[in-house]
N, C-alpha and C positions, 0 to 999 in steps of 0.2 A: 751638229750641236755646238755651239757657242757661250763664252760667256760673255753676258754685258758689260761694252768697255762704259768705263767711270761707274757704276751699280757695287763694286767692293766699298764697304763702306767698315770703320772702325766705330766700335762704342756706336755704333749707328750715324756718325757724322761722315763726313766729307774731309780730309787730312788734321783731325784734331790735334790739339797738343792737352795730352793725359796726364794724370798723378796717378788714376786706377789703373785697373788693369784691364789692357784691349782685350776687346773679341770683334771677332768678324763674318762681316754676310755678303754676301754678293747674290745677283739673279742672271740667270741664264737665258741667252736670247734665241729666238725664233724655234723653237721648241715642237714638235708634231705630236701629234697623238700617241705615238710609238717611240718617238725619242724619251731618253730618262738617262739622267745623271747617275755614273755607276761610282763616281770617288771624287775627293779633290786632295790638292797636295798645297799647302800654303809655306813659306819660307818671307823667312821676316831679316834680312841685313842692315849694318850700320851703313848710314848714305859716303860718306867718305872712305872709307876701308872697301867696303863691300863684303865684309865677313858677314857669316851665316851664324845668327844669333839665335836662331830657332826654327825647327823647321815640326808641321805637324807629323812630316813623313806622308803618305799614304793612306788616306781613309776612303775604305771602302761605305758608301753610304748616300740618301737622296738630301741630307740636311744638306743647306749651305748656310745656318744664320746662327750667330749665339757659340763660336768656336773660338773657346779662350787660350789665350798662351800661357808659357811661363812668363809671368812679369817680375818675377825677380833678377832674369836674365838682364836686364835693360837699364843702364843708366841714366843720371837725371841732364836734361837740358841737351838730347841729341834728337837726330832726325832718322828714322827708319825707313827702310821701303819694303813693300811688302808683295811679293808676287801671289797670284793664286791660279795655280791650274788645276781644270777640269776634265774631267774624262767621263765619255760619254759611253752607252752600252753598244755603240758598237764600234771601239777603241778611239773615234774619235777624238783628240785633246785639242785645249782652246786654253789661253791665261791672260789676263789683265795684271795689270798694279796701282798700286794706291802706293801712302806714304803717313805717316803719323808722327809724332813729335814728343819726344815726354818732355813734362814741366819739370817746376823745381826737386816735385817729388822727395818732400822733407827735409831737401836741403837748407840749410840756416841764411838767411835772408842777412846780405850785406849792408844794404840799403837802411835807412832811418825811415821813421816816419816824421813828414814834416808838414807845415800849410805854411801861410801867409804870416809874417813877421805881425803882422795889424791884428790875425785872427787870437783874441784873445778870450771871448765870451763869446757862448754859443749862441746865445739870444741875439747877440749883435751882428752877429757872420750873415748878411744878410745877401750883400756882393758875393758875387766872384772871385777867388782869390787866381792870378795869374805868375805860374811860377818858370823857370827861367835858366837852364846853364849853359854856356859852351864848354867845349873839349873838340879835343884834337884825334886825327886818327893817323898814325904813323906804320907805312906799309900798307901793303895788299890786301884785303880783307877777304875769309873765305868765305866766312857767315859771323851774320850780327842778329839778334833775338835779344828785344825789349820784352821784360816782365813785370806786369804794372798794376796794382792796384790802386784804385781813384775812390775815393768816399766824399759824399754819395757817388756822388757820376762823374767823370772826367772826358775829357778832349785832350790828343796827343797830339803836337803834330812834331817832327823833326827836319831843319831847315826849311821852315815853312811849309810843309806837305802835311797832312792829315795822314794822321797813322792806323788811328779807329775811324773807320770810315762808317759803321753804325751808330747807334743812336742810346744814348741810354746806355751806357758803359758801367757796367759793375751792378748787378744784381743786387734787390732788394733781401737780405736775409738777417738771420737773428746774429747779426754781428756779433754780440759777444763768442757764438759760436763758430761760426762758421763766414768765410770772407773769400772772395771768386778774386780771382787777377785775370790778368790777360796775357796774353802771349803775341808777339807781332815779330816776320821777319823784316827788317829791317837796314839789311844787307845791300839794296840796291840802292838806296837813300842816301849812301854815306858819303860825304868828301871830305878833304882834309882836313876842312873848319866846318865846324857841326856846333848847332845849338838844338837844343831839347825846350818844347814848350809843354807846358799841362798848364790847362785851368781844372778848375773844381766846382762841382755845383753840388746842394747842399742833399737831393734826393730824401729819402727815407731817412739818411743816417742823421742828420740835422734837421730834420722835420720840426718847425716849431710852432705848427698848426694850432691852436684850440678849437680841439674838436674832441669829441664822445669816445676814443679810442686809446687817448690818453698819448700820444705821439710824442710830445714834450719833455715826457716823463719818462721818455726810455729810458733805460740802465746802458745800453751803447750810445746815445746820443753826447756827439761831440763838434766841435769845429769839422770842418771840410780838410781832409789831409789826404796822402798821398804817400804810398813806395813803389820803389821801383829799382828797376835792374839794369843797365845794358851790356850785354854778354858780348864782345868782338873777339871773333879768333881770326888769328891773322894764315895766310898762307905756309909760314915760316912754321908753325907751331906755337908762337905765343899765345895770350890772352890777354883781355882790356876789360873793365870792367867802369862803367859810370854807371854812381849811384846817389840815390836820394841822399844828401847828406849836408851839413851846414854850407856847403861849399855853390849852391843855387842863390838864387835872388829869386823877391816877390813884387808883385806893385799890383795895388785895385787897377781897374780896367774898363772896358764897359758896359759889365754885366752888373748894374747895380741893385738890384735885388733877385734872386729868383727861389723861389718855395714850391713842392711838387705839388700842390691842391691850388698852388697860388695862381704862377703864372709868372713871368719873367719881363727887368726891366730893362732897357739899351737905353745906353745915350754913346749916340755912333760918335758925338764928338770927344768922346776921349779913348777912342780908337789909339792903339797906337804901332803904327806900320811900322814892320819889320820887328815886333820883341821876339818873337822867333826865329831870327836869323842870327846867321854868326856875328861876332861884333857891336852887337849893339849895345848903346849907351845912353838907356833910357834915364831920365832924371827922375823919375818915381818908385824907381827899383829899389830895393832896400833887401835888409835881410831876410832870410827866413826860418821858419820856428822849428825847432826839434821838437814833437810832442808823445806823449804814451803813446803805446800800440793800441789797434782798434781791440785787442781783446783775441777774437776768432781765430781760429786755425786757418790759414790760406791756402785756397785749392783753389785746381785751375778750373777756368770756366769752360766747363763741356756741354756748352748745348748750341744751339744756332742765335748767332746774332742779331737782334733786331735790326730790319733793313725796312726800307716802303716798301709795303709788298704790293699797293695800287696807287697811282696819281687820279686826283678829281680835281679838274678845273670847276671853278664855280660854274653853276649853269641859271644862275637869276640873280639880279643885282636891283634893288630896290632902294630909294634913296627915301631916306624919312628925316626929317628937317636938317636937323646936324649931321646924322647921322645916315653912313650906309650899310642894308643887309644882303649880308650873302647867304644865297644857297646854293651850298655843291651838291645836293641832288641824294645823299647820302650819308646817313647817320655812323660816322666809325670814328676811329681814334688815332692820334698821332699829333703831327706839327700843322702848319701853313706855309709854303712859301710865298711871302707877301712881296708884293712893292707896292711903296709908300710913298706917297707924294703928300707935297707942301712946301714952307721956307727953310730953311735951316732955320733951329731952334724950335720948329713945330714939335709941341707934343701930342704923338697917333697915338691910340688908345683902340687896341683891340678886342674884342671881348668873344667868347663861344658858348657855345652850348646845343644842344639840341631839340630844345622848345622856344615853340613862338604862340605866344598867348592870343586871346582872340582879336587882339588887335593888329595880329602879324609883326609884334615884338619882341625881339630878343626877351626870353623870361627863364633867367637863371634862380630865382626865386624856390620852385621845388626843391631842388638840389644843393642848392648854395646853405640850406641851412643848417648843417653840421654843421658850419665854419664860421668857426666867432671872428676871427681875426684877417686883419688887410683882405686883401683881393679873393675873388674866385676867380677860378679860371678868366684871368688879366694881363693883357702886357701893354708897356704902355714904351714907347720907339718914338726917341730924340732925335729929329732929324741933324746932318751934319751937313747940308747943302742943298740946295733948291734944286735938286736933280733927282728925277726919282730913284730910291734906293732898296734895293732887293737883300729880304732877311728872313731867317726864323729862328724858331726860338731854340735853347740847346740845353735846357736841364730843369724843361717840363714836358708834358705832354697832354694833350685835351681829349675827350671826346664831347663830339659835335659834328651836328649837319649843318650850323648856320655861323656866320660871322658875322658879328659888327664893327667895323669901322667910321671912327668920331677924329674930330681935330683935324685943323690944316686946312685951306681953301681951296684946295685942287680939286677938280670933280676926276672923281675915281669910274676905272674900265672894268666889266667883267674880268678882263685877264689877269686883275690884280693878285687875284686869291685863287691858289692851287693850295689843296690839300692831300698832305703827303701822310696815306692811311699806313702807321705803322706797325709791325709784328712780328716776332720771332719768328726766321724765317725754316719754320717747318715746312715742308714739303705738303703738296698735297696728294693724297691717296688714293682718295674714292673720288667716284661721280655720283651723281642721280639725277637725272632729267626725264622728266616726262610731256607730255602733251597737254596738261593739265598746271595753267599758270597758276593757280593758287598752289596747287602744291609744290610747284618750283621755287615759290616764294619764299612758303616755310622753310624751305632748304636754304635758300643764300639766305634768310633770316637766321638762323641756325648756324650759319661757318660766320656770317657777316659780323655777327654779337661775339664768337666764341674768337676770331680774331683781334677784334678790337683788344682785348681782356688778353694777350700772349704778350706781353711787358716784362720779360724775364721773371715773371712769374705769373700765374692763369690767377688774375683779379676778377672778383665778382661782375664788377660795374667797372665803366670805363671814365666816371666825370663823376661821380660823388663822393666815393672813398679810394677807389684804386688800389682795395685792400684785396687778397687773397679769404675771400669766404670759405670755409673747410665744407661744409654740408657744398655749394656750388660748385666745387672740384671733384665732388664727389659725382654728382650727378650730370657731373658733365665726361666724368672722363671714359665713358663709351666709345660718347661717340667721336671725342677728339682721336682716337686713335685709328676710328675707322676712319674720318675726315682726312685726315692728316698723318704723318708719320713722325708723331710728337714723343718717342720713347724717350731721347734725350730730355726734352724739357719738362718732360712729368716727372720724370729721373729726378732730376734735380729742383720740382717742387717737391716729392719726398722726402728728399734729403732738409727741407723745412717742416713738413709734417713730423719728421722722427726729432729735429731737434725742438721744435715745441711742447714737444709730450714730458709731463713730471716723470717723478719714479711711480711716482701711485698711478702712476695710465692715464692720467686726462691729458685732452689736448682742449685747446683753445677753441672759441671758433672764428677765429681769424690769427692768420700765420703769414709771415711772423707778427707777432703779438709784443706789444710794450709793455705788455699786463694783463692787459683788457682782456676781458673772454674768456674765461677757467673758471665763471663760480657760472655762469649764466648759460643760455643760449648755444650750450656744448653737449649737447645730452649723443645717445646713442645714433640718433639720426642724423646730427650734422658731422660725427664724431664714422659718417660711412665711408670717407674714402679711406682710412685704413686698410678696410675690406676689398671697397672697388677699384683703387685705384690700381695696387702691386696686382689685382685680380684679371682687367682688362689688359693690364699691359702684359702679363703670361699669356693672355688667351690670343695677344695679339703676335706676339713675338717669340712664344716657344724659351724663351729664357726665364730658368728656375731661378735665376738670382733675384729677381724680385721681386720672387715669394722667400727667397729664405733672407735679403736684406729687409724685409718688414714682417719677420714673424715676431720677434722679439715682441714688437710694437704693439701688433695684434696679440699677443697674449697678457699684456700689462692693461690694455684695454678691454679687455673680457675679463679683467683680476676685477678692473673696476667695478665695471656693471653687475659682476657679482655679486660683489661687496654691497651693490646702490639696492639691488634687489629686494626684494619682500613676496617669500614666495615663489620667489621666479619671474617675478612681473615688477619692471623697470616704469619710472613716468620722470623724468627730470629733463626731457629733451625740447624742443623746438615747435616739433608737431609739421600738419602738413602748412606748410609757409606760404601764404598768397593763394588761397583759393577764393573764388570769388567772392566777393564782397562790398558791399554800398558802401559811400563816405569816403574821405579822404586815406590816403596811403601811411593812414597811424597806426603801431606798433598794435593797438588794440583791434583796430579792423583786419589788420594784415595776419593776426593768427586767432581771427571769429573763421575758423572751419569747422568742420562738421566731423571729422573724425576725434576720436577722443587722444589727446598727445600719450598716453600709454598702451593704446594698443599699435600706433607706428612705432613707440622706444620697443613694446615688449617683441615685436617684429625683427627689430633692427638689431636685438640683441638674439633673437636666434638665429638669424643669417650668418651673424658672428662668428659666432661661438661653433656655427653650423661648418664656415667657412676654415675656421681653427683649426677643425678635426679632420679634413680631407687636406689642407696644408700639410699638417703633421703626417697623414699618407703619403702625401708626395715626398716629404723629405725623414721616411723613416721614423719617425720619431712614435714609436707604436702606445709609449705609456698616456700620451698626450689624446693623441689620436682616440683610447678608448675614453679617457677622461672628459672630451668636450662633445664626444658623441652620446655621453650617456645625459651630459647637460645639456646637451642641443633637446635631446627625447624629451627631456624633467620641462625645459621652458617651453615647449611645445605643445605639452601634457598640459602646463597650467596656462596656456595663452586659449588653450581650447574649451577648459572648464570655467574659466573666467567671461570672456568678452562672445563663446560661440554658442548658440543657438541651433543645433542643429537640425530640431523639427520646421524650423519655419527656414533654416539656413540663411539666418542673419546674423550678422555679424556687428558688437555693439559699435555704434553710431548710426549703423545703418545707412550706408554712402557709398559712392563707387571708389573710396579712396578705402575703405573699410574693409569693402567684399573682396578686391579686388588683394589685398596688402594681407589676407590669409592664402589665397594661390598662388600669391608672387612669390611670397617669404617660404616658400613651403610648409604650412601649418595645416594645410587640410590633406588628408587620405585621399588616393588616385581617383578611386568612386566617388569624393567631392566637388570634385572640379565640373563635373560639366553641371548640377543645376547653384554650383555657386555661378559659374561662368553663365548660367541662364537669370540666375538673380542680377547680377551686375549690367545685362544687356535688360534688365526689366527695369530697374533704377535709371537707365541712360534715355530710356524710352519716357520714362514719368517726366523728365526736364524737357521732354521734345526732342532729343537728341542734342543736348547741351552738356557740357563737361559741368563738375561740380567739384575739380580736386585741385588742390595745389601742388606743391613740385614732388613732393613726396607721391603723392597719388599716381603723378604723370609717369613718372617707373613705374608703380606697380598697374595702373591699367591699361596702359598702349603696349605694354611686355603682355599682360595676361591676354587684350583682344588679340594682339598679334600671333601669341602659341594657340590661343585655341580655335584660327581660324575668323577671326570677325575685324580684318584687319581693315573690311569697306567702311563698319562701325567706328572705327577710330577716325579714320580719315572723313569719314561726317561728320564728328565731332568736331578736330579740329577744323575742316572748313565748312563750319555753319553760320550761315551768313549775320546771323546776330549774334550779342551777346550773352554769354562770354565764349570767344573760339580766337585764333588766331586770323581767323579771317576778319573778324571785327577789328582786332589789330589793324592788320592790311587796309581794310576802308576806312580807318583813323589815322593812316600815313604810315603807317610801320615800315620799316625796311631794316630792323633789328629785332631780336625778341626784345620786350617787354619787361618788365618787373611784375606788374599786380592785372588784370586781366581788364579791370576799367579804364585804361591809360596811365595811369597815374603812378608815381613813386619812378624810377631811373627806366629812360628809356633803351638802355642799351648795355641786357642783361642777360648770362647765359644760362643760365641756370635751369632754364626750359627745354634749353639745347639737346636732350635726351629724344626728344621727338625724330632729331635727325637717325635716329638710329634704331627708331621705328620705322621709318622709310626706308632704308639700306635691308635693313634683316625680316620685313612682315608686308613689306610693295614690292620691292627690287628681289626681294628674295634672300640674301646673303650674308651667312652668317658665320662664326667661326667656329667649332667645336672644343670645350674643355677639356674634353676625353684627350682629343688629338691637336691640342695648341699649334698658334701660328698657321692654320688653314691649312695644315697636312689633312684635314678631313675636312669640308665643307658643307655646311646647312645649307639646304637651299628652299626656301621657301613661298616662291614669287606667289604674288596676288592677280590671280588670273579674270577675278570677279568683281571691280572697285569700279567699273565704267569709266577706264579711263584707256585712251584707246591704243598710247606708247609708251611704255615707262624701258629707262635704259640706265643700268645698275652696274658699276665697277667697283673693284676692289684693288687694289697692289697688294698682294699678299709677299712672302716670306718667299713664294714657289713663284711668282708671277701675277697675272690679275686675272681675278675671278670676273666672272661679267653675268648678266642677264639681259636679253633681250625681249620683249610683251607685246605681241600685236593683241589688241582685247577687240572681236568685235561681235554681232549679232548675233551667230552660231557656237561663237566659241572663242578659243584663244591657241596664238601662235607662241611658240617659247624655243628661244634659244639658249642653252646655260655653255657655258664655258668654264671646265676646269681644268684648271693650272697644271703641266706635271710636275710628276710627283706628288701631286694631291690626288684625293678621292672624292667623292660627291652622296647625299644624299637627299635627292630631290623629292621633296612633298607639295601633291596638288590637292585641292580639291575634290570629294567623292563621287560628285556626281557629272564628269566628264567623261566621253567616251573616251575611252584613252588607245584605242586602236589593237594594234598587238604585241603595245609596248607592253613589261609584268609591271605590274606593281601591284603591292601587300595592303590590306588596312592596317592601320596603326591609331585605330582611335580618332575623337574630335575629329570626326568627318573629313578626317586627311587619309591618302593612299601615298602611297612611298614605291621609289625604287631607287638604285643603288647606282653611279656612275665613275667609271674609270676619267682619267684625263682623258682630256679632246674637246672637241666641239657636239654639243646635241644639242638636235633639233624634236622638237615635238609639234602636234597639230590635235587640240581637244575640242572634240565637240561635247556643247551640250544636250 
């Protein structure tokens, strides 16, 4: 028994530098059916001294994730190392190390905040401001760590080297709140003449968009500014310290406009070589400004860095008069890296998007019309010589399948245009492939959309607003966790859902919020990831801290709906958003559904309030606990006497988003589920086998076919070759989810992305247990009956990866399930296979069960 060398991870990252307080997981490698971890011992020292700063001791136990220290032991601005050994049950021992880093951790920031001598009005900050010191470094250096926050976005480089080598530097949040820095060592970089560069770009925080959100009007909207630290300890024992402070120089440069909705402008000739090197004596340099603080508390940024997580070279190039279009073959988000050709002085003019109208033209038009002012997604590149010259853009980012390129008389190469798809770079987790290309579709459509949208925070859409939708975070974050191993950056979109929230418990429906969104379009439904989100990421990762960091939240949010009530019965919410509907993608056809918008609020507010009360059980809190369980019954009692029908067992609207949204929510009695679950497969049969729900719906009826067995009926839904299915999507060009199901409104939207997690937990099988979080127990529920002849299903769990293997054919089906050690399993097939002489129990909805230890099983079922 071994442990996985580099698998120790901190906070769930790779060697972070923290303000909170670590904990730790690691996974054990090559593991047998009869191997099992009997304890591990972790010891945490200072990297220079080597003293022992903590150590767990000896724990006997199968956990290895979610094991926190003391962090008060731990000073600010040092590097730790952290051994971890294991011991196996039959004395075997094995140890890896990682290492971790704490930030400022409270300490009073030396640094000033400053920008550009010129930045005087915010309206006017339109450029770049480009800022500027040298300093000397005398003696040996042991280690040097810059600490740095950039508003909006910054570029560091020292002696010319790029320091932040990712993209999109400094997180979008409610700044007055809360403010991310960065951490970089910087020790190898150093010689004895040193100059420090930062530019600034304006992001979120100088957003001066006119648009529907109110961006202009933030209360943190300021000029572009900049703190920062540089930490040197010398060999000897000194210290050195350069920091932000009147003692830098500024000068524009050649980023002359750039805005996040905008798009960014170059003019390569006023380039100027070498301002970031030692020495220099630029003649545009001038002073630079001291200005007020952004406000926010500053903490370090703990999540994973936006990197390219794919390169796409263009794969068609079309030339249309002036103009040429590119297609990289896929719809996602990030930069271009271009070369550009023409004279010097030529102005290129690039333009993206992801629709081409029937003319086969760039048509930014859908999407572009939030945006009263200058460009959409635009950049427009001054050439500085008649040589072609290779660029992209650095404090925007687009989503788009297509480019166009105008200006200059050069005839341009396929090779010109590479797209560099960018996203926080979370890890991926799961698989799911089958033999059946539509359904492998929905899947990379499903990570493909939900990637685009990971920009340091999980945004709706990827090219229209770039805003963080709360209801789309909600409904998405299933399956990001099964997709991915996003605990870190869901982390730290909570940490914007808590500060969004009033005292009185509302939250917005989009975070962070200028204002916009607290009186409207915030009801109990889009107001769900409260619930789901600290709910998935427990069920994913075994850590209580994300139910007890979000109870506060969730209970100031159930004060509300309380209070909104009449009765017990809520209606102020959203409703089910985007179900099918004729006409254009207007606010008026986009919420003409068919369910009524209070019986999804009076739904969503017993989930709640349901959710509230077994919180309070996990975390002791027993007055609470009887308190929202007696509220959970009262709203239950009146969602049932209100809106249910129980002779005919309708449910008012009358819909699969209706039927389906009293067994999802748990509002009906065990004895009702199976002829509601026979009513909802009688409504799916009345449309021919068409869906009829919008996003709301799409959780509650792909959850209810897949628990009670009719997961083929899902999977004809969604691929039914006309519309409305995702497979009409697919023959309309899709290779992203959708927004509205007739094409129309943003093509490159997750919000749908739930589907993927109907594939992983009700096809593949695999699902995680609430009872036993983190996948110490596993669902297994593969789909032995969907006519599809391979489906192959992984997990990364906490313990290892869970997997399923499906041969489906004529007589029957072959199954392989794989669980992890130290997990346990409870596999559910199908009633009517022979099942050999394997046991298994009934357990209802025409499922049979039996129970499985770690290892490898095989099965072989006939029909």
């Amino acid at each position: 028994m071994k442990i996985k060398q580099g698998s120790v991870k901190v906070n769930d990252l790779i060697n972070p530098t923290l303000d909170s307080a670590p904990y730790f997981s690691y996974l054990i490698d090559s593991m047998g059916e009869t191997e099992r971890q009997k304890g591990y011992e972790i010891t945490v020292r200072e990297h220079f001294s080597g003293d022992v700063i903590w150590s767990s001791g000896k724990v006997i136990t199968e956990k290895r994730y979610g094991i926190y220290m003391d962090d008060s032991l731990l000073e600010p601005r040092k590097r730790y190392d952290v051994t971890v050994e294991v011991t196996g049950d039959d004395g075997e021992e094995s140890s890896a190390e990682t290492f971790f880093c704490t930030g400022k951790r409270g300490e009073k920031w030396l640094g000033n905040w400053i920008t550009g001598g010129f930045c005087l009005k915010r309206d006017e900050a339109l450029e770049a401001p480009y800022l500027r010191r040298d300093f000397d470094v005398c003696g040996k250096v042991r280690r040097a760590t810059l600490y740095i926050c950039g508003l909006g976005y910054f570029v560091c480089t020292l002696n010319g080297k790029r320091v932040n080598k990712d993209f999109l530097s400094t997180p979008f949040t409610d700044y007055d709140k809360h403010l991310m820095y960065r951490s970089f060592d910087v020790t190898d970089v150093l010689s004895d003449k040193n100059a420090i560069g930062v530019v600034l770009g304006n992001g979120f925080y100088n957003c001066f968009t006119i648009d529907p959100w109110q961006s202009r009007f933030a209360s943190w909207r300021d000029v572009p500014k900049m703190i920062c630290e540089l930490h040197i300890e010398y060999e000897n024992g000194d210290e050195q310290t350069v920091c932000s402070d009147t003692g830098w120089q500024s000068s524009k440069g050649p980023i002359t406009f750039n805005g996040i909705r905008h798009g960014e402008q170059y003019d390569a000739n006023l380039e100027m070589p070498g301002w970031d090197m030692p020495g220099y004596k630029g003649e545009t340099f001038g002073k630079v400004r001291v200005v007020r603080p952004a406000g926010g508390e500053l903490m370090s940024y703990e999540l994973e860095p936006i990197v390219v997580r794919r390169e796409y070279p263009a794969v068609k190039m079309t030339k249309q008069g002036e103009k040429t279009l590119f297609d990289i073959g896929q719809n996602q988000a990030g930069v271009c890296r271009l070369t550009l050709r023409g004279k010097k002085g030529d102005k290129i003019t690039i333009r993206y998007c992801d629709i081409i109208n029937d003319k086969g033209e760039l048509d930014q038009s859908p999407l572009s019309c939030f945006i009263k002012n200058y460009t959409f997604q635009t950049e427009i590149y001054t050439k500085k010589s008649d040589e072609p010259e290779a660029w992209h853009s650095e404090f925007t980012y687009h989503g788009y399948q297509y480019v166009e390129i105008s200006g200059g008389d050069e005839e341009r190469q396929l090779s010109d245009v590479v797209a560099l798809a960018l996203c926080n770079g979370i890890e991926d987790r799961g698989y799911f492939v089958t033999s059946d290309e539509t359904v492998n579709q929905i899947q990379h459509m499903c990570v493909a959309a939900t990637t685009s949208c990971c920009m340091n925070t999980l945004s709706s859409d990827a090219v229209r607003e770039k805003t963080s939708w709360t209801g789309d975070a909600g409904f998405t974050s299933e399956q990001i966790v099964i997709n991915f191993g996003a605990e870190a950056f869901m982390r730290r979109w909570l940490y914007d859902l808590r500060d969004s929230q009033t005292p009185a418990g509302a939250v917005p429906c989009v975070i962070p919020s200028a204002g916009w969104g607290y009186t409207s379009l915030n009801g109990p439904d889009w107001a769900s990831p409260i619930v789901d989100a600290p709910k998935y990421l427990y069920l994913a990762s075994g850590n209580i801290n994300y139910i007890k960091d979000n109870y506060d939240m969730l209970t100031r949010h159930c004060a509300l709906m309380e209070k909104m009530a009449t009765d017990n019965i809520v209606d102020y919410g959203l409703g089910d958003w985007c179900a099918p509907f004729e006409g254009p993608a207007l606010s008026v056809n986009m919420e003409s559904f068919k369910c009524p918008v209070t019986v999804t609020d009076t739904a969503y507010y017993h989930t709640a309030v349901r959710t509230l009360a077994y919180w309070a059980k996990l975390l002791g809190r027993d007055d609470d606990e009887k308190y929202y369980a007696v509220l959970a019954d009262n709203i239950k009692a009146a969602f049932r006497e209100k809106f249910f029908d129980k002779k005919t067992f309708t449910v008012k609207g009358n819909c699969q988003t209706s039927t389906a949204v009293m067994i999802y929510h748990g509002l009906c009695e065990a004895d009702e589920v199976q002829p509601l679950t026979e009513k909802l497969l009688q409504q799916i049969k009345e449309r021919d086998g068409h869906l009829d729900f919008g996003v709301l719906g799409n959780k509650a009826v792909m959850n209810v076919l897949g628990t009670t067995g009719n997961a083929k009926t899902g999977l004809m839904m969604l691929c039914n070759p006309t519309y409305p299915s995702v497979k009409h999507w697919i023959d309309m060009g899709a290779n992203t989810l959708w927004e509205c199901w007739n094409g129309l409104g943003s093509r490159n939207h997750h919000m749908f992305s739930d589907m993927s997690a109907f594939l992983y937990k009700y096809v593949g099988g695999i699902s995680a247990d609430m009872e036993k979080p983190a996948y110490e127990h596993i669902i297994f529920r593969p789909a032995l009956d969907v006519g599809i002849k391979n489906i192959s299903c992984g997990v990364n769990t906490p313990y290892g990866t869970a997997r399923t293997e499906i041969s489906e054919n004529e007589s029957g089906a072959k199954l392989t399930v794989t669980v992890p050690s130290g997990s346990s399993g409870t596999l559910y097939v199908p009633v009517g296979y022979n099942r050999g002489a394997e046991k298994f129990s009934d357990c209802g909805n025409g499922l049979v069960k039996t129970e499985l230890l770690c290892g490898v099983h095989s099965f072989v079922f006939e029909k």
